[in-house]
VEXDREN-2710 file (C-alpha; in Angstrom, 1 decimal):
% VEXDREN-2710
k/r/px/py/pz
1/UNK/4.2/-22.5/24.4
2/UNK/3.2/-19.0/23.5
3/UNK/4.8/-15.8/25.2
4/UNK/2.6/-13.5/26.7
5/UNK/2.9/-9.3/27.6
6/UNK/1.8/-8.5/31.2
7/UNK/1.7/-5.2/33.1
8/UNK/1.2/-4.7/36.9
9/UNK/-1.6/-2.8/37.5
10/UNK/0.1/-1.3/40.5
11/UNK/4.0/-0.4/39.8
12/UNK/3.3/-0.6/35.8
13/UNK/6.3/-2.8/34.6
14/UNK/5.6/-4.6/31.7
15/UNK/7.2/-8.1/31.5
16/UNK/6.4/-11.1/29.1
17/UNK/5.9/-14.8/30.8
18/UNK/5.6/-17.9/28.8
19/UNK/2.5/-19.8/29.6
20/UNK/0.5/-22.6/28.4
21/UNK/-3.0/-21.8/26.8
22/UNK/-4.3/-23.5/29.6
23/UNK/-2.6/-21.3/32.5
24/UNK/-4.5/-19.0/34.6
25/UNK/-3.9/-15.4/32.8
26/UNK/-3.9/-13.3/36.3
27/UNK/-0.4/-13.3/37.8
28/UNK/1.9/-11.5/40.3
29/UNK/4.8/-8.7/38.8
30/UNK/7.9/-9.9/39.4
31/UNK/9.3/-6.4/40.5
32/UNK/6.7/-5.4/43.2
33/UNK/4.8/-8.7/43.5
34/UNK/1.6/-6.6/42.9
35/UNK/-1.0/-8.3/40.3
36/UNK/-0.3/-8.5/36.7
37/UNK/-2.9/-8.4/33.8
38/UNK/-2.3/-9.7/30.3
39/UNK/-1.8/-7.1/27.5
40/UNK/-3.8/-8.0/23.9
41/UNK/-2.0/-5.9/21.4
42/UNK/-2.5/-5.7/17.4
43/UNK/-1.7/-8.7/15.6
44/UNK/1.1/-7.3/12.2
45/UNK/-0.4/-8.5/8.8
46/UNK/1.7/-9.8/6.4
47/UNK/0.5/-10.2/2.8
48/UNK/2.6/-12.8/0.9
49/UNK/2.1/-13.8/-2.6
50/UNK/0.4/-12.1/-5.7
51/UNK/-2.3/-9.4/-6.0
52/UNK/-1.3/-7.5/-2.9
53/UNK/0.6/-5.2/-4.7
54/UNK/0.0/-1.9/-6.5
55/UNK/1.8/-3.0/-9.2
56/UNK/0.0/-6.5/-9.2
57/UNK/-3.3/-5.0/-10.0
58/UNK/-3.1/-2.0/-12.3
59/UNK/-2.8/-2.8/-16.0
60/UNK/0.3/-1.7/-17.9
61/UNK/0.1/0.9/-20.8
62/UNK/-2.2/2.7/-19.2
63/UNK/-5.3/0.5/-20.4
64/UNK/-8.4/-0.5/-18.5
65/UNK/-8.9/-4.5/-19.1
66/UNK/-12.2/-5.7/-20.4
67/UNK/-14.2/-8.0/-19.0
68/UNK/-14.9/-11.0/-20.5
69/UNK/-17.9/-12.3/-22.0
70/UNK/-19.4/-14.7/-20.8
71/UNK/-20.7/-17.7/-23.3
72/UNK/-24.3/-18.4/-24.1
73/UNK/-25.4/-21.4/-22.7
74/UNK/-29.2/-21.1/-23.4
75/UNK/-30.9/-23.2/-25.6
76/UNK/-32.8/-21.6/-28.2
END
């Protein structure tokens, strides 16, 4: 089950509950009993692999790559 941020909306405290997806997101603050709204925050992103780096993408020596041609596939 997923953990969820909550802060009262009358005393402030932020507190995290764990709650099914199917639970009722509105619930009382466990230091004042006052109501409690869910906090959305910003999810990190992490970047795993190749060609998320500087380094990855930047040719070395300096030299700008080419692109390649592309073959001729018309019939003449």
């Amino acid at each position: 089950m997923p953990v969820y941020e909550y802060q009262c909306k009358k005393c402030r405290h932020k507190f995290e509950l764990k709650q099914s997806f199917d639970d009722d997101p509105i619930v009382t603050c466990p230091k004042c009993g006052g109501k409690a709204k869910r906090v959305f925050s910003s999810v990190p992103i992490i970047f795993k692999g190749s060609g998320f780096y500087t380094t990855d993408s930047k040719p070395t020596g300096g030299e700008v790559p080419k692109p390649k041609a592309k073959p001729d596939t018309s019939k003449h």
